[in-house]
N, CA and C atoms of all chains as a GROMACS GRO file, in nm:
protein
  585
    1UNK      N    1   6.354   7.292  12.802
    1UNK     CA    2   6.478   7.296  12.723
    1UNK      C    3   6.483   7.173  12.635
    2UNK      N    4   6.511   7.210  12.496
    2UNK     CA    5   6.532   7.047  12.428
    2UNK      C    6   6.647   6.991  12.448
    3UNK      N    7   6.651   6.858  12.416
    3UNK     CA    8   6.717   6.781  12.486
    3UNK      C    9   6.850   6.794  12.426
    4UNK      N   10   6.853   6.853  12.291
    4UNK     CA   11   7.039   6.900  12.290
    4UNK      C   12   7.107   6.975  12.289
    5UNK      N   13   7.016   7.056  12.372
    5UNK     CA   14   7.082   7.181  12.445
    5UNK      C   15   7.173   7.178  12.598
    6UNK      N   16   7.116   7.050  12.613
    6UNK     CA   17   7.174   7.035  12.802
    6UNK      C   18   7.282   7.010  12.746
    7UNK      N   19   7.355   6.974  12.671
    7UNK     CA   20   7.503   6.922  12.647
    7UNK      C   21   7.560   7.085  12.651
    8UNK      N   22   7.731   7.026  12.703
    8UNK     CA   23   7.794   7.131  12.758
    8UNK      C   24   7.888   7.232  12.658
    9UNK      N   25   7.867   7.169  12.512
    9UNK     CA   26   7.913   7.215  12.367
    9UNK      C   27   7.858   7.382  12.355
   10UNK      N   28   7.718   7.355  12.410
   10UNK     CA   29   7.632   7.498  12.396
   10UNK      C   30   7.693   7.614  12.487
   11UNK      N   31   7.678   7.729  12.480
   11UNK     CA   32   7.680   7.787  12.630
   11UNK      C   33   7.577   7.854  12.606
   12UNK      N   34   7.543   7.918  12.748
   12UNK     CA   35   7.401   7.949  12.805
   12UNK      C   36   7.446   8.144  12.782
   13UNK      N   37   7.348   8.194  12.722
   13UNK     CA   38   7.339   8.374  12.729
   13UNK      C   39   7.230   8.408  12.797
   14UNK      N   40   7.236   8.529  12.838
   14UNK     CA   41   7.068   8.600  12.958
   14UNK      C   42   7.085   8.731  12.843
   15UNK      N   43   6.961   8.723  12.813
   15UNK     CA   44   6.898   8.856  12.690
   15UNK      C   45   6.775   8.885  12.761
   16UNK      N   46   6.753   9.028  12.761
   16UNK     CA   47   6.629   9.118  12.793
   16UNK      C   48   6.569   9.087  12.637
   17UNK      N   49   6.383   9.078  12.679
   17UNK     CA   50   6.331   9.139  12.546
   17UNK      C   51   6.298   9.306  12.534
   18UNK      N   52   6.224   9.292  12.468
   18UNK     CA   53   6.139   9.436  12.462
   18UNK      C   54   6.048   9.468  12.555
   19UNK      N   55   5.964   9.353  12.536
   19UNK     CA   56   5.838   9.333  12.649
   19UNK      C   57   5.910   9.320  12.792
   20UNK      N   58   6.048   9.354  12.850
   20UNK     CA   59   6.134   9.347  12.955
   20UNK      C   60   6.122   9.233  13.009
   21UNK      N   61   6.101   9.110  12.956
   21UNK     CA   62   6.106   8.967  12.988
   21UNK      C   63   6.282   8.904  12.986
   22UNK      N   64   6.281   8.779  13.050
   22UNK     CA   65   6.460   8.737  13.128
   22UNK      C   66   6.424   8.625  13.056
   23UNK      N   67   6.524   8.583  12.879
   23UNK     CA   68   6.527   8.473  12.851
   23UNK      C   69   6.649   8.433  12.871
   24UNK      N   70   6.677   8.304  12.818
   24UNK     CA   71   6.798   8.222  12.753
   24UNK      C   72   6.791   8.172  12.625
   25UNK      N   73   6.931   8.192  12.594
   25UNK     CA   74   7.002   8.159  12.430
   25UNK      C   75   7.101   8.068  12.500
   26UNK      N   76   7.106   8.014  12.330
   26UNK     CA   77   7.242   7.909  12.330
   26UNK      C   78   7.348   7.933  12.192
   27UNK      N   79   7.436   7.932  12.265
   27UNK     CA   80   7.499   7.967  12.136
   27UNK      C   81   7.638   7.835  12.181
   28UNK      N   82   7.703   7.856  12.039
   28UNK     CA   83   7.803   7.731  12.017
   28UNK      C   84   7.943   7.831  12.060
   29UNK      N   85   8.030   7.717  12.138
   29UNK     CA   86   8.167   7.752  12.089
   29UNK      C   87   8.271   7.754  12.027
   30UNK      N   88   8.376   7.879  12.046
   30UNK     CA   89   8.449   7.833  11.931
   30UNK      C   90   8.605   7.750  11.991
   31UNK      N   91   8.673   7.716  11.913
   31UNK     CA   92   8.816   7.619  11.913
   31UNK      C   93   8.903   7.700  12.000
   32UNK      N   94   8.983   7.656  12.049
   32UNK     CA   95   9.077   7.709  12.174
   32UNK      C   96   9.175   7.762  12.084
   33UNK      N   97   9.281   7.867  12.129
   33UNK     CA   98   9.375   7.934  12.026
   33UNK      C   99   9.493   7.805  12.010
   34UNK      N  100   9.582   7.814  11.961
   34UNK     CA  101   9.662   7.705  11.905
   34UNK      C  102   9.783   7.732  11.984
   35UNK      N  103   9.907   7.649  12.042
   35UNK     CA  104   9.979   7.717  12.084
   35UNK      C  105  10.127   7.679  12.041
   36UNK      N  106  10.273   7.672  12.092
   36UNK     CA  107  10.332   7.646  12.002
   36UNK      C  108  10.375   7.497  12.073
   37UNK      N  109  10.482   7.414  11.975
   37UNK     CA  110  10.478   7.317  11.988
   37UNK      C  111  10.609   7.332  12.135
   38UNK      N  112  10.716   7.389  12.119
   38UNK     CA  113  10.780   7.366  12.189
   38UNK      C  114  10.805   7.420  12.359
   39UNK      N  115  10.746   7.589  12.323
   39UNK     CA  116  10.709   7.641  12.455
   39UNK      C  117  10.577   7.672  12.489
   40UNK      N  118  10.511   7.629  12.433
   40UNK     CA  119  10.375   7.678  12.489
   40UNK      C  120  10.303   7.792  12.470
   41UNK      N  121  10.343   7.880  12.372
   41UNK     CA  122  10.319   8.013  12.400
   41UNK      C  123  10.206   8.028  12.314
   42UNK      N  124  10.125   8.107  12.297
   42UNK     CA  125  10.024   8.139  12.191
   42UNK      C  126  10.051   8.229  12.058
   43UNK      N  127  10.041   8.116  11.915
   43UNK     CA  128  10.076   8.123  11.827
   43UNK      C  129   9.951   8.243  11.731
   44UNK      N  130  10.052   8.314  11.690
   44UNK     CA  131   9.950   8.428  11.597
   44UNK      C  132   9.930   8.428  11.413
   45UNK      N  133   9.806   8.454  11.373
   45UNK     CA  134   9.805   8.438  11.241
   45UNK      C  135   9.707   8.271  11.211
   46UNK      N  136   9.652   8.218  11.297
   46UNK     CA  137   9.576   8.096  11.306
   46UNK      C  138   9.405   8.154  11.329
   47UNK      N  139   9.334   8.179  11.223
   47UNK     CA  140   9.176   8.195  11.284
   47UNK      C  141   9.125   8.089  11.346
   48UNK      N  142   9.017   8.139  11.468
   48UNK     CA  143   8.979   8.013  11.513
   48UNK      C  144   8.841   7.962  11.478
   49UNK      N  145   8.818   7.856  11.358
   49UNK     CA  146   8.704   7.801  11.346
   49UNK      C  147   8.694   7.658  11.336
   50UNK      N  148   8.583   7.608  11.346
   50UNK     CA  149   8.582   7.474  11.334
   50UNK      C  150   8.603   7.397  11.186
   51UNK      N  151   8.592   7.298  11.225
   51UNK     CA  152   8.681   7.230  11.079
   51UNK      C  153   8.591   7.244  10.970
   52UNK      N  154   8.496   7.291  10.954
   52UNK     CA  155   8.414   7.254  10.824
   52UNK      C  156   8.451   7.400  10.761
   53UNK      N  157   8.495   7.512  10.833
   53UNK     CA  158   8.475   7.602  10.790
   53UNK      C  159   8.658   7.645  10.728
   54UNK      N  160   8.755   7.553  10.837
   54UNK     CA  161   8.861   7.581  10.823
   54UNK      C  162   8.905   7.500  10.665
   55UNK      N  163   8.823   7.414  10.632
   55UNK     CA  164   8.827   7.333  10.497
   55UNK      C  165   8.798   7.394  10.420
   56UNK      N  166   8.758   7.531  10.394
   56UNK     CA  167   8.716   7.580  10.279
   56UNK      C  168   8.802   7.719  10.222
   57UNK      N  169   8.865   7.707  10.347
   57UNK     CA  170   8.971   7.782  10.325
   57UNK      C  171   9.088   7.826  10.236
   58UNK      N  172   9.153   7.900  10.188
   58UNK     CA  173   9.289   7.872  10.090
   58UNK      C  174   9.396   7.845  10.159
   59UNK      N  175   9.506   7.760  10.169
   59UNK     CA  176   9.603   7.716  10.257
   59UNK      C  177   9.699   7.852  10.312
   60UNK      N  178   9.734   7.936  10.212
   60UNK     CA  179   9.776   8.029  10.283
   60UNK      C  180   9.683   8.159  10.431
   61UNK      N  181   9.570   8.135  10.399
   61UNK     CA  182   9.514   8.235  10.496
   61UNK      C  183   9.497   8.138  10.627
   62UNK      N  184   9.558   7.995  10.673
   62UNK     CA  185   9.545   7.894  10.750
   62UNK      C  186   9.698   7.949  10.833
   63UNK      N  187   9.799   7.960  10.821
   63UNK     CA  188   9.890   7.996  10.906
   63UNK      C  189   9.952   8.117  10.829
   64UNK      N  190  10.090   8.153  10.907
   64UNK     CA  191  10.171   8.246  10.840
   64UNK      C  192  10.269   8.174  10.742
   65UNK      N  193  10.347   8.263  10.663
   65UNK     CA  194  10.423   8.216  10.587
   65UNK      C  195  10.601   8.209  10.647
   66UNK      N  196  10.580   8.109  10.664
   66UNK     CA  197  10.764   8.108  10.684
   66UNK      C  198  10.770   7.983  10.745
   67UNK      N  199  10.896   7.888  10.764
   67UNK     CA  200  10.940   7.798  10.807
   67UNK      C  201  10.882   7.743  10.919
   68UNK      N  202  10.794   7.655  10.968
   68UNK     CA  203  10.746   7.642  11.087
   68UNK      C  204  10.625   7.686  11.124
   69UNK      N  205  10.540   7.769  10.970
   69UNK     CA  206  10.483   7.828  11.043
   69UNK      C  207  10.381   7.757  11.112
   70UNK      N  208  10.286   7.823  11.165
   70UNK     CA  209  10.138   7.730  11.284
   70UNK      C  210  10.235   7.626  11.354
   71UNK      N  211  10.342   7.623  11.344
   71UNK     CA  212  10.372   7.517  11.448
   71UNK      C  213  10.464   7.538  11.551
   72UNK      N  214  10.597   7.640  11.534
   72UNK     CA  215  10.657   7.698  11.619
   72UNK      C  216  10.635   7.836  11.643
   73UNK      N  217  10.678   7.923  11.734
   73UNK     CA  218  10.660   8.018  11.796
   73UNK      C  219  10.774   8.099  11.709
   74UNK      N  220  10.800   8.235  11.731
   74UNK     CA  221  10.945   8.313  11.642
   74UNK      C  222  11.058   8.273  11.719
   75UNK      N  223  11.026   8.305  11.817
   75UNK     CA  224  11.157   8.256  11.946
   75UNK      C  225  11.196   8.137  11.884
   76UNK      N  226  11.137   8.025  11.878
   76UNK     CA  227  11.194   7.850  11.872
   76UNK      C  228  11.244   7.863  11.771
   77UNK      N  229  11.161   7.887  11.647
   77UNK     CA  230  11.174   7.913  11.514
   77UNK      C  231  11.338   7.978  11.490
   78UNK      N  232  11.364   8.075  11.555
   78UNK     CA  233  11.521   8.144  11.491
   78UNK      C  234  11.610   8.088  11.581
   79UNK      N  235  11.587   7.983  11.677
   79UNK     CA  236  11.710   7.937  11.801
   79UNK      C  237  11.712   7.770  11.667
   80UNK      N  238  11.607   7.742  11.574
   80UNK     CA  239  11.651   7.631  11.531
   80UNK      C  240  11.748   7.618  11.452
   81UNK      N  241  11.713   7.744  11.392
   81UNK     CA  242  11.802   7.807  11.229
   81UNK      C  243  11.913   7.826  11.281
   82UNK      N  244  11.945   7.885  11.395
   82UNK     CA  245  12.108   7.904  11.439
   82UNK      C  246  12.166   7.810  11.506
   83UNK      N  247  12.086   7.704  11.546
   83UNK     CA  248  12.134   7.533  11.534
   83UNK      C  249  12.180   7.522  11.394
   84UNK      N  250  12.091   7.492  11.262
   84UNK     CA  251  12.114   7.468  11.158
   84UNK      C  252  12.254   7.476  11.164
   85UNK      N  253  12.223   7.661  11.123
   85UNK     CA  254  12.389   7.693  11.054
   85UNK      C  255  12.477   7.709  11.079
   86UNK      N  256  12.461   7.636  11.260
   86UNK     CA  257  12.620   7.651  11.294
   86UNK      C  258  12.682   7.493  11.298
   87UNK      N  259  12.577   7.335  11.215
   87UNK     CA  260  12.627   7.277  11.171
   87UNK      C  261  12.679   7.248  11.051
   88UNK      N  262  12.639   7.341  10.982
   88UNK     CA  263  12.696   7.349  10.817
   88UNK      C  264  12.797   7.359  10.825
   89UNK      N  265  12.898   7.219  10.712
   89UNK     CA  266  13.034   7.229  10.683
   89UNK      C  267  13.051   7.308  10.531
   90UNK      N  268  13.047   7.406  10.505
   90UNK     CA  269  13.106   7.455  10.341
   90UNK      C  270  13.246   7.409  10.304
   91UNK      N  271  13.315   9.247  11.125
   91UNK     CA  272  13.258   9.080  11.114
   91UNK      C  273  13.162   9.093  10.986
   92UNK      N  274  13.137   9.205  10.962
   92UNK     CA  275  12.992   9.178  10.897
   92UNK      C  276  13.018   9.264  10.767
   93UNK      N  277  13.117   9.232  10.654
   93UNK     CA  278  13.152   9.315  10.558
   93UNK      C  279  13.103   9.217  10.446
   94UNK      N  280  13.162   9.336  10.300
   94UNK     CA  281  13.117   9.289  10.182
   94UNK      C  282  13.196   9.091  10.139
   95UNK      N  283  13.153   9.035  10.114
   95UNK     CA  284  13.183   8.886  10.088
   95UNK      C  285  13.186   8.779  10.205
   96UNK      N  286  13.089   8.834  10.327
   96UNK     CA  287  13.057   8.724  10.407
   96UNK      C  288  12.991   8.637  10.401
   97UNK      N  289  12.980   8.524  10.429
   97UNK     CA  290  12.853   8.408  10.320
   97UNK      C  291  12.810   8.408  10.482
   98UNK      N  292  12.648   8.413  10.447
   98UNK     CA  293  12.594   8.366  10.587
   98UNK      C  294  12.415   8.331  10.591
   99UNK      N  295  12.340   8.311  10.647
   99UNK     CA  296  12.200   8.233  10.638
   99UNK      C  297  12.089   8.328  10.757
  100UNK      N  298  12.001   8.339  10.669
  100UNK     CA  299  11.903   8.388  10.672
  100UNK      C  300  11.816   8.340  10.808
  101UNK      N  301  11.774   8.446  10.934
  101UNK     CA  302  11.728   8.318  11.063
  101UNK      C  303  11.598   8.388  11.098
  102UNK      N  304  11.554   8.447  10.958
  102UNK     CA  305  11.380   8.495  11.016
  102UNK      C  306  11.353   8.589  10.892
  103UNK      N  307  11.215   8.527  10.905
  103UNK     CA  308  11.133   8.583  10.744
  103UNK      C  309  11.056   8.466  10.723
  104UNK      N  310  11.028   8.516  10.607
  104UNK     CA  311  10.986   8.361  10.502
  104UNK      C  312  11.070   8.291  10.394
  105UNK      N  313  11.206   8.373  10.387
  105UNK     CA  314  11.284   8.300  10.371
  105UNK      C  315  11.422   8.252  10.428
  106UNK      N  316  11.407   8.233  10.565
  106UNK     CA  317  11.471   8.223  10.693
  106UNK      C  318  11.509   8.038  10.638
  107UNK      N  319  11.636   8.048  10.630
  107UNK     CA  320  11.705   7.888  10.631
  107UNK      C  321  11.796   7.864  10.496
  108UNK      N  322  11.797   8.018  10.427
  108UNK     CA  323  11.836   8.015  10.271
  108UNK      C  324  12.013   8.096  10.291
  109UNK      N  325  12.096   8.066  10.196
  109UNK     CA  326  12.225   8.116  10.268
  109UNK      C  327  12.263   8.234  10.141
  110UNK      N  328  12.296   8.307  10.168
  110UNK     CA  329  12.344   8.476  10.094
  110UNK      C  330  12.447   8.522  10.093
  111UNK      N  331  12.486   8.627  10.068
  111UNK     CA  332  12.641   8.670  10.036
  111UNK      C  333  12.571   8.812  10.072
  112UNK      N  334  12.719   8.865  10.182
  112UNK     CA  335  12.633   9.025  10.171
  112UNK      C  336  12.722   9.103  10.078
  113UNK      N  337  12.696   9.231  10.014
  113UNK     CA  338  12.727   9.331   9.875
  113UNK      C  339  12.783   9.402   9.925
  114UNK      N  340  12.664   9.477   9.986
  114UNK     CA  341  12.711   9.628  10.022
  114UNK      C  342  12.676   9.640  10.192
  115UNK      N  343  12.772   9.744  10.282
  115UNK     CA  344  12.707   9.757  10.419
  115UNK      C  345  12.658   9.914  10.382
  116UNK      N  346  12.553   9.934  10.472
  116UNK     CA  347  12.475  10.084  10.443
  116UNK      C  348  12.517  10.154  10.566
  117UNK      N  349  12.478  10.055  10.660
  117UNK     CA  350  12.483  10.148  10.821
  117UNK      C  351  12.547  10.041  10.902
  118UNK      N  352  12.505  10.087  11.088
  118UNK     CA  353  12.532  10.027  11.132
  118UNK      C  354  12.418   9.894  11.165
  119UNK      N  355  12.329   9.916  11.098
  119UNK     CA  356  12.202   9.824  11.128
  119UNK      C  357  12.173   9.747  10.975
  120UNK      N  358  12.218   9.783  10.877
  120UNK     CA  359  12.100   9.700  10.750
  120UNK      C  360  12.237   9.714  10.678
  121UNK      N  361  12.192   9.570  10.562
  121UNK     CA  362  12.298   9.552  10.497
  121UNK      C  363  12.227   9.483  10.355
  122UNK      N  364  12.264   9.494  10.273
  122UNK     CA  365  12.224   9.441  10.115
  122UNK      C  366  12.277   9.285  10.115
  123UNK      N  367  12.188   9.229  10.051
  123UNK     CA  368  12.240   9.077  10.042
  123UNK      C  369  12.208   8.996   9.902
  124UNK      N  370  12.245   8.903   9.886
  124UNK     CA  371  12.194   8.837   9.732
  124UNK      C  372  12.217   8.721   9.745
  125UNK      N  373  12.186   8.624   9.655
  125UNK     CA  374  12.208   8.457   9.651
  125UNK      C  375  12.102   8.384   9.661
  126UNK      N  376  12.011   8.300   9.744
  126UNK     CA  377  11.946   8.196   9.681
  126UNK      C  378  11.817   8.270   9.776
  127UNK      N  379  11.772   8.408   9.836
  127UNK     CA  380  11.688   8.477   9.858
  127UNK      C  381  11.740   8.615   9.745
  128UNK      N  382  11.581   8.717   9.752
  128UNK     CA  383  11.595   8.788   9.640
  128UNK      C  384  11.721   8.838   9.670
  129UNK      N  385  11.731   8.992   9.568
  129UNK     CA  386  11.825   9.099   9.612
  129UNK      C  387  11.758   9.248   9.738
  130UNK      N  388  11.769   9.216   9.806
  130UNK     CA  389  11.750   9.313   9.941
  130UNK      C  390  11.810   9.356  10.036
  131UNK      N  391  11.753   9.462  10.128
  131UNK     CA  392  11.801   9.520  10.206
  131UNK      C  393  11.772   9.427  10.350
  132UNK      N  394  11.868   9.415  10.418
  132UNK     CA  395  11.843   9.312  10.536
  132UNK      C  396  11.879   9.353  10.686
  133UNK      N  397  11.882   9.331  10.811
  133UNK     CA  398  11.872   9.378  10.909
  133UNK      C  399  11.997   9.288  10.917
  134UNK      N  400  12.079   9.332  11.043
  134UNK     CA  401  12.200   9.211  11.058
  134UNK      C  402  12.176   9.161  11.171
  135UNK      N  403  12.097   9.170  11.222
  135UNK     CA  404  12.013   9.074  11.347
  135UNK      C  405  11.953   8.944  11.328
  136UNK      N  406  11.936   8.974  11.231
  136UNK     CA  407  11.830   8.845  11.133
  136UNK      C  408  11.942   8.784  11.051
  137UNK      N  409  12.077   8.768  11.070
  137UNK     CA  410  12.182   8.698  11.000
  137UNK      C  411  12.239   8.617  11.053
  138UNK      N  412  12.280   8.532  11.041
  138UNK     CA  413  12.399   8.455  11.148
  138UNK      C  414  12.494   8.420  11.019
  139UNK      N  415  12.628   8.415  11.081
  139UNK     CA  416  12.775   8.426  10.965
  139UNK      C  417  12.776   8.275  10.979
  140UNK      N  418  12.820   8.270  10.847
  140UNK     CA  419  12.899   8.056  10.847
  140UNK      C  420  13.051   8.116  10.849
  141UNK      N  421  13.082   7.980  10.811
  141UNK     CA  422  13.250   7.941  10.799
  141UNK      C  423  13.368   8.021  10.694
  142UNK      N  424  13.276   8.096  10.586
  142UNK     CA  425  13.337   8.123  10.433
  142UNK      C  426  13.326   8.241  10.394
  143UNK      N  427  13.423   8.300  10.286
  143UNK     CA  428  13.415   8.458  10.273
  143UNK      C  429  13.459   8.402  10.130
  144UNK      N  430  13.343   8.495  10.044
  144UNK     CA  431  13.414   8.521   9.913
  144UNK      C  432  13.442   8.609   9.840
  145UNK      N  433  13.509   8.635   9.757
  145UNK     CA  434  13.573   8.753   9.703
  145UNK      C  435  13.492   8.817   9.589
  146UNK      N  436  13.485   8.904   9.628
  146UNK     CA  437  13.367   8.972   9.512
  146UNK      C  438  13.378   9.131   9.531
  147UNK      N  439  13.375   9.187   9.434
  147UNK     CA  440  13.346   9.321   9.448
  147UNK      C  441  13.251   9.383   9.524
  148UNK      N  442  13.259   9.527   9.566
  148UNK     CA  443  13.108   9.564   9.609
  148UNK      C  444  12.985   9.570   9.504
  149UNK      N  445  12.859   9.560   9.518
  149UNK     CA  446  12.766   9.607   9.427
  149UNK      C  447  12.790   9.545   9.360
  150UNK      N  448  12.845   9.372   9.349
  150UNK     CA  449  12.804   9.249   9.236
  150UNK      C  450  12.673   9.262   9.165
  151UNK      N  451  12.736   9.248   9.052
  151UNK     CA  452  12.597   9.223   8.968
  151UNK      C  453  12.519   9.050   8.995
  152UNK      N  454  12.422   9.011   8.966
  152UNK     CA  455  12.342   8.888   9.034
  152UNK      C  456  12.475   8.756   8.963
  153UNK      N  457  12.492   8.757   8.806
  153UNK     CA  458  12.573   8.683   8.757
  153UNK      C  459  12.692   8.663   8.818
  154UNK      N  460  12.739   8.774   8.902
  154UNK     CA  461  12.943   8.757   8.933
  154UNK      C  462  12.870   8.699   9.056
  155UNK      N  463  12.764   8.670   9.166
  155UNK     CA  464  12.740   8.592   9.284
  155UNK      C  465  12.703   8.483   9.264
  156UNK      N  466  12.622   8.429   9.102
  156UNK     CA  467  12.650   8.336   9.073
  156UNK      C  468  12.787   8.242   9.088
  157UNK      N  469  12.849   8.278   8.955
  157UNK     CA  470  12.980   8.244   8.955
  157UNK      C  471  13.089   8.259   9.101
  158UNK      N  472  13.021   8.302   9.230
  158UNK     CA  473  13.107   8.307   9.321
  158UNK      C  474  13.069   8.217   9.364
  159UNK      N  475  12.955   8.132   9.386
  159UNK     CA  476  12.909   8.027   9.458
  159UNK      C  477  12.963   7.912   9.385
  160UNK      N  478  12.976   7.902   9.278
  160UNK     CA  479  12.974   7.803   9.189
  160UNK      C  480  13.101   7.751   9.235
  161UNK      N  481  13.221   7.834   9.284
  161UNK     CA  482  13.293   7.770   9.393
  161UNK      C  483  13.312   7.729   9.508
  162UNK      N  484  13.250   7.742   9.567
  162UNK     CA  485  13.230   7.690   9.693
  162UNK      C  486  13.139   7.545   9.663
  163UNK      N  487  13.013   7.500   9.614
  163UNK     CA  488  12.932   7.438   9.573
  163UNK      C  489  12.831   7.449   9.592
  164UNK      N  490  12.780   7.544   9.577
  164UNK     CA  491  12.652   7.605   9.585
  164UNK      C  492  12.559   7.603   9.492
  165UNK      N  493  12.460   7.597   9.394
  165UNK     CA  494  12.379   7.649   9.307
  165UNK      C  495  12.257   7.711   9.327
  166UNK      N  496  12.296   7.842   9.239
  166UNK     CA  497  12.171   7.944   9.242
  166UNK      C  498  12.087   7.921   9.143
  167UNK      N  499  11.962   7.819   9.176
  167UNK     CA  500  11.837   7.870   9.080
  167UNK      C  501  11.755   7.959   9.043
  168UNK      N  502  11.740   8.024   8.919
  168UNK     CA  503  11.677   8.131   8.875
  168UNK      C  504  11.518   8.120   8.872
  169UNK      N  505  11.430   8.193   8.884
  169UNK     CA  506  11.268   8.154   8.853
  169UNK      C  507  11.215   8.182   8.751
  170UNK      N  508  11.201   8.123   8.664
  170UNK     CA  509  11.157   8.131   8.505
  170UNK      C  510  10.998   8.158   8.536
  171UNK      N  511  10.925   8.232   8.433
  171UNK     CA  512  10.826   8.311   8.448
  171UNK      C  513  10.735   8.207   8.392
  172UNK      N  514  10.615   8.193   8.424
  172UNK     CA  515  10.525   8.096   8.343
  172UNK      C  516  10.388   8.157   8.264
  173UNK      N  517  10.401   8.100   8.111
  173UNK     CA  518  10.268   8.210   8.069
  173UNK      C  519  10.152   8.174   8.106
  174UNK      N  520  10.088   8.267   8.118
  174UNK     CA  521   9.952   8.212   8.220
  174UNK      C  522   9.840   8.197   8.077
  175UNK      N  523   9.774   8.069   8.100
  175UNK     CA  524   9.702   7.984   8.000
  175UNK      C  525   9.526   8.061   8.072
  176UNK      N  526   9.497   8.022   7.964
  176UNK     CA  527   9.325   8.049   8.020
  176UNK      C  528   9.274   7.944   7.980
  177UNK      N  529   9.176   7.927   8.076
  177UNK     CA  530   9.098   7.796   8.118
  177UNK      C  531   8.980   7.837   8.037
  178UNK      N  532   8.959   7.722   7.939
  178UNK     CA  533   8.779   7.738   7.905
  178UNK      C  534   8.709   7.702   7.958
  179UNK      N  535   8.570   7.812   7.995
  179UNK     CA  536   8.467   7.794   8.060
  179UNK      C  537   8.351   7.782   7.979
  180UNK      N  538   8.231   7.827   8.025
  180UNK     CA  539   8.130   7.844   7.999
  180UNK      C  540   8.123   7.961   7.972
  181UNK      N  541   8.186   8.034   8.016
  181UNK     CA  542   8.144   8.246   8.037
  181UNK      C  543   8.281   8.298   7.931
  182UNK      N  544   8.388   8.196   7.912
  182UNK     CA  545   8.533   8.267   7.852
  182UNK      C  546   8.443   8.281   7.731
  183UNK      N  547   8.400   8.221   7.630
  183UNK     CA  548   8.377   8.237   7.512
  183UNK      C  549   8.280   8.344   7.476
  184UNK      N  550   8.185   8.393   7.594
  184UNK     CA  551   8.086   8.523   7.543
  184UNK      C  552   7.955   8.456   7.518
  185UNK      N  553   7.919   8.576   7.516
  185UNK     CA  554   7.746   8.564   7.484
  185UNK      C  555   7.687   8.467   7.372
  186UNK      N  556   7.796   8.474   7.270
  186UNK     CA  557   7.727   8.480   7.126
  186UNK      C  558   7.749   8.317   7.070
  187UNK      N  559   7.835   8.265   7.194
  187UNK     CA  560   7.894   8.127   7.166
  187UNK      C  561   7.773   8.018   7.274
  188UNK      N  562   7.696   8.101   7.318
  188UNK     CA  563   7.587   8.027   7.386
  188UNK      C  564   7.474   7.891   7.293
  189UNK      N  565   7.484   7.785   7.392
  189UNK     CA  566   7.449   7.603   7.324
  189UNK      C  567   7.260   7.707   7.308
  190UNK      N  568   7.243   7.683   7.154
  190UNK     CA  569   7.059   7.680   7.178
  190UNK      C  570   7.051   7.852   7.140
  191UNK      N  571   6.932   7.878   7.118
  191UNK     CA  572   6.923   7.999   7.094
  191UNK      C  573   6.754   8.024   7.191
  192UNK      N  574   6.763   8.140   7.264
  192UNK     CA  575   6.615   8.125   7.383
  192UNK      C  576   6.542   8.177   7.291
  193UNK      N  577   6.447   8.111   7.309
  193UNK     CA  578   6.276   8.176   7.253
  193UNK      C  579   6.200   8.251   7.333
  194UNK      N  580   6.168   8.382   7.266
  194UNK     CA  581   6.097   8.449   7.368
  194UNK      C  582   5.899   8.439   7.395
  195UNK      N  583   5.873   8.422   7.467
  195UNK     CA  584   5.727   8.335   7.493
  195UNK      C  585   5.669   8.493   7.455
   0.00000   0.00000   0.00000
């Protein structure tokens, strides 16, 4: 095995060949899903890639569109807004 | 609670945090709205009411919700259209505007 494969970044696959031989592959992983800031929950509309790839991106295909988005959940998100506007003095 | 000249704010979308006036009621579920989000049809789940009611006809035209805010202190900005410019390239000008002329060997 070369030597920067033992690192634990890689993970290990079992593939048949043709010739019915038992190898190993390595393949990379990917980024953990994102979750939200306040409850924890797992946030949707975030692809998961690593940063070189997430840089080439257009800013809108990076989260959803609306107030909060990639960072709060819908739940948190509409309990803030009805904080908001039930301090508004008109 | 939920009739024509209730002022109240928007609590999901993408334009969730923006405050409206509702027009018209349709049913018992969706209601027409206008003011500093477009003119649409809206769910009343996704509303929460403020403090203020203003007087307006049904089926305001966009100008009389203007002028209804304009008392309270509100201002509605309009979105002015922008003409779209073209960028010179290398390829905008065509074939015939090409630097050099090729020689064929």
């Amino acid at each position: 095995m070369q030597g920067r494969y033992k690192s634990r970044t890689f993970r290990r696959t079992k593939k048949t060949t043709p010739g019915a031989r038992k190898i190993q592959h390595y393949t990379k992983r990917k980024p953990k899903k994102q979750v939200c800031a306040n409850c924890c929950s797992i946030l949707s509309g975030i692809p998961r890639l690593n940063d070189t790839a997430m840089r080439n991106l257009a800013k809108t295909k990076k989260r959803p569109e609306r107030p909060y988005g990639g960072v709060l959940c819908t739940t948190c998100m509409r309990a803030e807004m009805i904080k908001k506007a039930r301090q508004i003095q008109l | 609670m939920m009739e024509t000249g209730q002022v109240c704010m928007k609590i999901a979308g993408r334009d969730a945090g923006k405050i409206a006036v509702i027009i018209e009621k349709l049913d018992q579920k969706f209601v027409i709205i206008d003011g500093q989000t477009r003119r649409r049809k809206c769910n009343i789940a996704h509303l929460e009411p403020l403090q203020k009611k203003l007087e307006i006809n049904e089926k305001a035209s966009h100008d009389e919700v203007k002028k209804a805010f304009k008392q309270i202190g509100i201002e509605l900005k309009d979105k002015v259209k922008k003409e779209k410019k073209e960028k010179e390239t290398e390829f905008s000008k065509g074939h015939a505007a090409e630097k050099g002329t090729k020689k064929k060997k």
